[in-house]
Phi, psi and omega in degrees: 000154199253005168255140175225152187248115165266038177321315184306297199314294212297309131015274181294337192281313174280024189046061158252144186257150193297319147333331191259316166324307179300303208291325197271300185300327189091019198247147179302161165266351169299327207278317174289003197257332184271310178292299025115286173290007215022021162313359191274119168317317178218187167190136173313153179290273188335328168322272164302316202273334177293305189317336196280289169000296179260352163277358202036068185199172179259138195313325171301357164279334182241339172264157151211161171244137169267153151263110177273121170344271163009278201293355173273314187295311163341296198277348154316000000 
């Protein structure tokens, strides 16, 4: 996948459990667990914006792009 969620990093820099994360953003821990491993097809703006809101960070603290192997070798 050519997105990567460092969800985790931001996480540990603010000594937060993903549990305290779900109850403060309003997001299920399923939904977040799937967003979190980057199993998520998509994610809401409002989404991203609470997590930023309560992580104190920018979606680029959490979000990143890879260049994926995969989709290069495809397109060859």
């Amino acid at each position: 996948m050519a997105i990567i969620v460092n969800m985790d990093v931001m996480l540990a820099k603010r000594k937060m459990s993903v549990t305290e994360l779900s109850e403060r953003v309003g997001i299920t821990m399923a939904n977040l667990s799937i967003l979190k491993t980057g199993k998520a097809k998509a994610v809401r703006f409002s989404t991203l914006e609470k997590i930023c809101e309560v992580l104190e960070c920018q979606p680029g603290d959490i979000l990143a792009y890879a260049k994926d192997a995969e989709s290069d070798e495809e397109q060859q």
